[in-house]
PAZAZA-144532 format. One record per residue: x, y, z of N, C-alpha, C, O in turn. Coordinates in steps of 0.02 Angstrom, whole numbers, padded with zeros to 5 digits, always signed. Layout:
<atoms>
XYZXYZXYZXYZ/...
</atoms>
This chain:
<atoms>
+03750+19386+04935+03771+19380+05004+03835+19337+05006+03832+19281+04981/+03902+19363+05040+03961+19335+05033+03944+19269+05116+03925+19284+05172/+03954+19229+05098+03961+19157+05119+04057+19158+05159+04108+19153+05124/+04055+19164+05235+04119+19141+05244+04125+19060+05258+04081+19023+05279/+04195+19043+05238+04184+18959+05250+04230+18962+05319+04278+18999+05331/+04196+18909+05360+04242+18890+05404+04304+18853+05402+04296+18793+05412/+04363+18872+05392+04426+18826+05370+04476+18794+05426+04521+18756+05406/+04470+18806+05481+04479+18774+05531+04439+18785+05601+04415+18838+05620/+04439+18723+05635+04389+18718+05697+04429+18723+05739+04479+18688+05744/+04404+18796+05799+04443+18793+05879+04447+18704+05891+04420+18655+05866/+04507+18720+05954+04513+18649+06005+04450+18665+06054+04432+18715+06085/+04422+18589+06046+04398+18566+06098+04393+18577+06178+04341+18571+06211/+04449+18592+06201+04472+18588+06254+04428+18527+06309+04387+18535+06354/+04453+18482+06286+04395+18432+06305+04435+18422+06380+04409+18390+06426/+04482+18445+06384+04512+18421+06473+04519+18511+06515+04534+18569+06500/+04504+18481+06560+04504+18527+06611+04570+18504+06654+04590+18448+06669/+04587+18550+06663+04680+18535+06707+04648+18576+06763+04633+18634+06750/+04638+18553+06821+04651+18591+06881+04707+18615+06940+04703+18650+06991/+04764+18575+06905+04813+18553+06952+04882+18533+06892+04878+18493+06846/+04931+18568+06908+04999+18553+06839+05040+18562+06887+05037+18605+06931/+05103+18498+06875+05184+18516+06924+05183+18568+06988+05215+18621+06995/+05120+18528+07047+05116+18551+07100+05080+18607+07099+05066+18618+07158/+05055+18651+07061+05030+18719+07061+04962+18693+07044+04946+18636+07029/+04922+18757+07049+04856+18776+07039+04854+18786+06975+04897+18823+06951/+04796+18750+06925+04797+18793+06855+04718+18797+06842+04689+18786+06789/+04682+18822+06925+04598+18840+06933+04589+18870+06994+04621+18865+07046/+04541+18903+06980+04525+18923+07057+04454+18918+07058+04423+18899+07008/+04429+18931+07106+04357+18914+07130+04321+19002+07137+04338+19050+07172/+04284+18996+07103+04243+19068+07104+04165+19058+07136+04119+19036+07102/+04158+19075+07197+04092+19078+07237+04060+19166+07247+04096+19216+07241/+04013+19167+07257+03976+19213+07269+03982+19212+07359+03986+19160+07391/+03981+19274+07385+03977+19302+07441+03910+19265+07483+03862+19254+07447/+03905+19252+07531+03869+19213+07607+03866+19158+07587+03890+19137+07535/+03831+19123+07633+03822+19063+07636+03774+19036+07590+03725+19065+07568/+03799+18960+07575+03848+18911+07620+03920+18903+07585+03966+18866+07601/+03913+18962+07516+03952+18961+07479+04051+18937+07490+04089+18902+07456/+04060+18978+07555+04136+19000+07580+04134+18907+07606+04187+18877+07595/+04091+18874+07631+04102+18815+07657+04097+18756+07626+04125+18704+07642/+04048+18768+07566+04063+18715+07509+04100+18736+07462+04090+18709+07408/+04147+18781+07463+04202+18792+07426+04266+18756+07456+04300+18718+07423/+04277+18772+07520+04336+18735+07559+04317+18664+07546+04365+18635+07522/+04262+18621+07554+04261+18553+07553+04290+18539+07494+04339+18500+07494/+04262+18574+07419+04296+18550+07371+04377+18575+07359+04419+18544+07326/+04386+18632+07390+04463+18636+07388+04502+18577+07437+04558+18551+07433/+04476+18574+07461+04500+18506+07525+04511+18444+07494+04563+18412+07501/+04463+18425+07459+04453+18377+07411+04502+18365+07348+04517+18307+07333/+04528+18421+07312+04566+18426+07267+04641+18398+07297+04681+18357+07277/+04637+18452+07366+04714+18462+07371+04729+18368+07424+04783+18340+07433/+04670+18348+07443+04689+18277+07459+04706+18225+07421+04737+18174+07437/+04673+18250+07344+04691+18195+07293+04744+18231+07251+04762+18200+07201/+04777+18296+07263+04856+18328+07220+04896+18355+07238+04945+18375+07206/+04878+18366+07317+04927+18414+07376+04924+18479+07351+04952+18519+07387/+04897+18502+07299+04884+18578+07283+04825+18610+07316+04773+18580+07329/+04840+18683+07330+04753+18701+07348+04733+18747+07306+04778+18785+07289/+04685+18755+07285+04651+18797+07233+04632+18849+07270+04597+18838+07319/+04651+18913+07254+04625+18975+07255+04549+18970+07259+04517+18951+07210/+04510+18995+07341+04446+19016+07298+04445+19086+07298+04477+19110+07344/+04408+19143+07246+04385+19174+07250+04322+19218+07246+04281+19188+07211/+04294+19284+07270+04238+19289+07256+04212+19308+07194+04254+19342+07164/+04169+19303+07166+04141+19326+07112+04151+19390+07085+04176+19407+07032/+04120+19430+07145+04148+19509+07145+04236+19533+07151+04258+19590+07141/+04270+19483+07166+04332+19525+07142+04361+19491+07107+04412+19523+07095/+04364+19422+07068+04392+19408+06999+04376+19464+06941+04321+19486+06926/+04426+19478+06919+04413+19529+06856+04421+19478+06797+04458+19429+06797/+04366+19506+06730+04372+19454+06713+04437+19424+06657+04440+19365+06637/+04483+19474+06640+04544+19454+06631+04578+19394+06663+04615+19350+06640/+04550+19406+06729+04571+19374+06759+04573+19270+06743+04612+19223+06737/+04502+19287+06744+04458+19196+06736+04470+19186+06667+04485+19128+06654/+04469+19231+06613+04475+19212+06572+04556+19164+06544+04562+19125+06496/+04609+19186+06594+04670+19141+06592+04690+19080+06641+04747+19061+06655/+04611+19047+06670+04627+19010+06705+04581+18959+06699+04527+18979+06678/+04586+18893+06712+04509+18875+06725+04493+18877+06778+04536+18877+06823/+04422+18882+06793+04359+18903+06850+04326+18847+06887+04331+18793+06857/+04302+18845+06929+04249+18793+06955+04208+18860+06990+04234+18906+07021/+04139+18849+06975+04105+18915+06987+04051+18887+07007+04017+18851+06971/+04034+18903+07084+03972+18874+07121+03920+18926+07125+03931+18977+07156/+03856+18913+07090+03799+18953+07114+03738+18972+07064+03718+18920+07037/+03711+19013+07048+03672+19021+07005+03667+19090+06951+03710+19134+06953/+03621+19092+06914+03623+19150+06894+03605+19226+06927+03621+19279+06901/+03574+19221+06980+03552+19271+07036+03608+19277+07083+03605+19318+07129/+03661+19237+07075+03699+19240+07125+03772+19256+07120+03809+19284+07161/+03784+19230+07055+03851+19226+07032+03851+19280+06980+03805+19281+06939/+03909+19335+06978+03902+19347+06905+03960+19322+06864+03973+19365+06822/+03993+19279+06859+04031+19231+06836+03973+19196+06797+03973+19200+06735/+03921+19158+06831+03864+19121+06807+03856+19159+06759+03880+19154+06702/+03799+19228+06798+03756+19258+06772+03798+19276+06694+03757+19278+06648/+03855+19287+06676+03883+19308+06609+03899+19242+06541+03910+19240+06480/+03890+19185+06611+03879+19114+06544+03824+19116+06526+03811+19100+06468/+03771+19138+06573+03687+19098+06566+03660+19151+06513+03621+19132+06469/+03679+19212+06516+03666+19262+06470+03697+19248+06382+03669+19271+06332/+03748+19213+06381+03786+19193+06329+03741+19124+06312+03731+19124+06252/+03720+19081+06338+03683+19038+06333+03740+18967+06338+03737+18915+06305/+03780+18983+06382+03811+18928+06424+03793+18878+06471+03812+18819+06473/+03757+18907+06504+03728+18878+06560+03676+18900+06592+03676+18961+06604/+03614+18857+06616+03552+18897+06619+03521+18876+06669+03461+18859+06672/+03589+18876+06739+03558+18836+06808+03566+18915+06835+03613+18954+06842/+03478+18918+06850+03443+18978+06893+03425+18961+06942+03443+18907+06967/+03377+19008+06975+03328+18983+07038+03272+18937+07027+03245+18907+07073/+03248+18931+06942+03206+18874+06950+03241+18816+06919+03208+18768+06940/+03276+18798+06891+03317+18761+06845+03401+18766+06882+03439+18814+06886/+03409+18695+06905+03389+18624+06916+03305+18603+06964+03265+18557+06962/+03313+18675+07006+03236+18647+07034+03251+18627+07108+03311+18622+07120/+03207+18613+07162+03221+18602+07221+03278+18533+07220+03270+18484+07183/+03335+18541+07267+03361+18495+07288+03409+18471+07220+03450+18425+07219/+03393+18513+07172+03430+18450+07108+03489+18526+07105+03497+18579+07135/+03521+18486+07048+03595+18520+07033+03614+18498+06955+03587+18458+06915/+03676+18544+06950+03684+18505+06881+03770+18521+06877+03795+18574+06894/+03805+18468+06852+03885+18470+06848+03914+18471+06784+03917+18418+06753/+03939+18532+06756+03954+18522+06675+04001+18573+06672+04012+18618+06712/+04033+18556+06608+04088+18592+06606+04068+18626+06535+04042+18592+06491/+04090+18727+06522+04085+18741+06465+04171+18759+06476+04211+18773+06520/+04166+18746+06384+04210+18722+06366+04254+18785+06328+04232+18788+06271/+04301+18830+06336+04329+18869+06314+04277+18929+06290+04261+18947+06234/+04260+18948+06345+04203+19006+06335+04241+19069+06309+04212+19098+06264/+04287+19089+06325+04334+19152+06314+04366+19139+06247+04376+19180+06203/+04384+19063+06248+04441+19060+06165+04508+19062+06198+04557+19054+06163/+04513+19071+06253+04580+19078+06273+04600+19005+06302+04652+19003+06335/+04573+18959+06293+04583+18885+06298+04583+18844+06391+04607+18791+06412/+04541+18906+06426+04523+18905+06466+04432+18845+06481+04390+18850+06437/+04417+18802+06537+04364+18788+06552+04346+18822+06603+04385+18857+06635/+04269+18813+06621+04236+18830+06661+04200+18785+06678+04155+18770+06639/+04208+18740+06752+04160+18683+06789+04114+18711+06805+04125+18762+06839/+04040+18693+06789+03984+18759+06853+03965+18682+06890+03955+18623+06873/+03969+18730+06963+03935+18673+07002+03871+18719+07030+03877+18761+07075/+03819+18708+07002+03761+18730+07007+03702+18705+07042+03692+18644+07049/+03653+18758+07069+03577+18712+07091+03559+18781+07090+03592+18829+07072/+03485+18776+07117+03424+18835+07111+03419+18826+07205+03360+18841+07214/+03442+18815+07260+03425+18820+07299+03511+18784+07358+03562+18755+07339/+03496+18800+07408+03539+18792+07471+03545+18704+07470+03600+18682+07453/+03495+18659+07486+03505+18579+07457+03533+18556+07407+03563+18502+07409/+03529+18588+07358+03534+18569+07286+03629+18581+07276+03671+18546+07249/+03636+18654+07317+03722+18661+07297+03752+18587+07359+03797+18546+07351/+03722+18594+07394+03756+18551+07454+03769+18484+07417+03819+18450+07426/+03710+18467+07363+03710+18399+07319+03757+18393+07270+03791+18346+07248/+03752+18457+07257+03817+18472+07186+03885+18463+07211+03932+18436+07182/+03885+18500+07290+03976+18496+07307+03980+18416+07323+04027+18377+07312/+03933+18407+07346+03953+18321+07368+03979+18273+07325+04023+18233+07339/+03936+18279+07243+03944+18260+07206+04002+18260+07179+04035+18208+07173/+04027+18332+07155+04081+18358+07133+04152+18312+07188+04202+18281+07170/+04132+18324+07238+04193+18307+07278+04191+18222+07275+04249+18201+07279/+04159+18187+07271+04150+18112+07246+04186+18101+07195+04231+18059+07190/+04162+18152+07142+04207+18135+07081+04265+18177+07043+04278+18192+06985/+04294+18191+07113+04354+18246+07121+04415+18219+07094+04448+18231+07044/+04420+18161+07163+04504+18133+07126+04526+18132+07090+04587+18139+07089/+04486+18121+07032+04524+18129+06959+04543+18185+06935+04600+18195+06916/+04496+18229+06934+04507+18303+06946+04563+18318+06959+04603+18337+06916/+04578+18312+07027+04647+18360+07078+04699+18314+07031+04756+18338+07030/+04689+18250+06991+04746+18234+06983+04785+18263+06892+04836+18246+06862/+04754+18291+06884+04755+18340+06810+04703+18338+06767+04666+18386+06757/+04698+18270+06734+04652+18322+06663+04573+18271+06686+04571+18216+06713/+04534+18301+06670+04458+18275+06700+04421+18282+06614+04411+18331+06578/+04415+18239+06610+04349+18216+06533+04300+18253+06564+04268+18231+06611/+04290+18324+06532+04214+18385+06527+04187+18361+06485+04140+18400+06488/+04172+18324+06440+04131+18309+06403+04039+18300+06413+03990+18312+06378/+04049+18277+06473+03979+18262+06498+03944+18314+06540+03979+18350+06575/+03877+18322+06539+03834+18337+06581+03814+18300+06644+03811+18241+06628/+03799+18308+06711+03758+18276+06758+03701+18324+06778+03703+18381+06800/+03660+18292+06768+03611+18356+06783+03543+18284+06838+03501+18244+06818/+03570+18304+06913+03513+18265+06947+03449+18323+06971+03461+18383+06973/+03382+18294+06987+03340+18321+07014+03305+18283+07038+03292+18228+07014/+03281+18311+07099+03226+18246+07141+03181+18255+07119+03162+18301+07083/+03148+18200+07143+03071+18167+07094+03032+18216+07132+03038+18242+07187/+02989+18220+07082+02924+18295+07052+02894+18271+07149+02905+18218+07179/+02867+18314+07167+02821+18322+07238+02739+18324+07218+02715+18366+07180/+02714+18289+07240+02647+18290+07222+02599+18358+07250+02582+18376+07306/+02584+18391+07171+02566+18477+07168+02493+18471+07175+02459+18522+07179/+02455+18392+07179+02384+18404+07185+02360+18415+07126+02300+18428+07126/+02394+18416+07060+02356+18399+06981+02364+18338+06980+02395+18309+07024/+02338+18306+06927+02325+18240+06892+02380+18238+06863+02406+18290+06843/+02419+18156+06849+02486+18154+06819+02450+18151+06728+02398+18125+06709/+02491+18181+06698+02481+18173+06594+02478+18119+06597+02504+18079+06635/+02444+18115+06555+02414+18037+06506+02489+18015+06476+02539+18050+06465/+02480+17948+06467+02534+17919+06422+02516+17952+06353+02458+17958+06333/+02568+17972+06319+02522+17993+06250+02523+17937+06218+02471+17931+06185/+02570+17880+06212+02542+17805+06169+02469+17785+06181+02431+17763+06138/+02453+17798+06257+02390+17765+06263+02324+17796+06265+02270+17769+06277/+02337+17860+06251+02295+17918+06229+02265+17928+06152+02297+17955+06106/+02195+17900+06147+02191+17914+06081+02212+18004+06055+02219+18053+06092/+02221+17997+05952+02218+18064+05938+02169+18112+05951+02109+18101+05959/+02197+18168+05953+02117+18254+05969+02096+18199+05913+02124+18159+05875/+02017+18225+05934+01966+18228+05875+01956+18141+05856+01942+18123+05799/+01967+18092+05916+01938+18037+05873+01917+18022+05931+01945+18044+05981/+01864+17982+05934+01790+17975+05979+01828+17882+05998+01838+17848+05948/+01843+17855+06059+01835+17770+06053+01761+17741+06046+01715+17781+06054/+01753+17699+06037+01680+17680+06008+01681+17605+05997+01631+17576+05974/
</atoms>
C-alpha cells in the first residue's frame, strides 16, 4: 500500500476579514422568514457602525455556491433551514440542528477555509427562534472587532441554558458511586 506524505500544510486562515479599504469582504447568508431578515440587519447594522461598510445579506437560496465559496460568510440558522448550513453539517463542519444547541442556546464558531479557497465561514447558529435571537445578540456584542477587519476564529462559543427539570432523577456522581458489581457493606 503506497503511503502519501503530507509535505506541506494549507493556511490556517485563522482571521476572518469582514470588511477591507471600505468594502465588504462578507456577506451574511440567512434562510427565508422569520426572524431571519431582522436579525440579519441588526448584525449588518452592527458591523457597518463599527466600519461604515454594510455587508450584503443574502438568501440561502440564491447564493450560488461559487459564489460563497470566494467570500467569507456569516450564516444564520440551522441545518433544516439553511442550506449553506445544511452542506457544512453534512461535511461535518458544523452540527447546530434543531436539537443541538438545544432550547434557547446557540453556538458561535467559525469554520475555517471549508472550500480551500481561503475563504471563512461564521455560523451563527441555534435549534430554535430564542436561541438565534441569543446568537445575534451575542454576535453583535462581539462585533466591533469584527466590522473592524480581521476577528481571531479560532474559538468556539457554544452557550445553552440550564437543563429544565424533565421529572427523572439527576445521575449519580460517578466518584461517589461505588463500581457495578461491588456490594457497600
Amino acid at each position: 500500500m503506497e503511503v502519501n506524505e503530507i509535505r506541506q500544510l494549507k493556511d490556517l486562515c485563522l482571521h476572518t476579514r469582514l470588511t477591507g479599504d471600505g468594502a465588504p469582504l462578507a456577506c451574511i447568508v440567512i434562510p427565508s422568514g422569520e426572524p431571519y431578515p431582522r436579525l440579519a440587519q441588526a448584525i449588518q447594522q452592527a458591523v457597518r457602525a463599527a466600519s461604515g461598510v454594510q455587508l450584503p445579506i443574502r438568501l440561502d437560496t440564491e447564493i450560488l455556491p461559487e459564489e460563497i465559496r470566494q467570500t467569507n460568510g456569516i450564516v444564520l440558522g440551522n441545518l433544516a433551514e439553511n442550506r449553506l448550513i445544511e452542506t457544512l453539517y453534512y461535511q461535518w463542519y458544523t452540527l447546530v440542528d434543531r436539537s443541538y444547541p438545544g432550547p434557547g442556546g446557540y453556538v458561535l464558531h467559525t469554520v475555517h477555509d471549508p472550500w480551500g479557497t481561503g475563504h471563512n465561514v461564521i455560523i451563527v447558529g441555534a435549534s430554535d427562534a430564542d436561541g438565534m435571537a441569543n446568537a445575534a445578540a451575542e454576535f453583535q456584542q462581539r462585533g466591533h472587532p469584527l466590522g473592524r477587519g480581521d476577528q481571531q476564529g479560532g474559538g468556539a462559543r457554544h452557550v445553552q441554558e440550564p437543563p429544565r427539570d424533565t421529572g427523572r432523577p439527576e445521575p449519580r456522581d460517578a466518584e461517589a458511586a461505588p463500581p457495578r458489581g461491588v456490594r457497600g457493606g
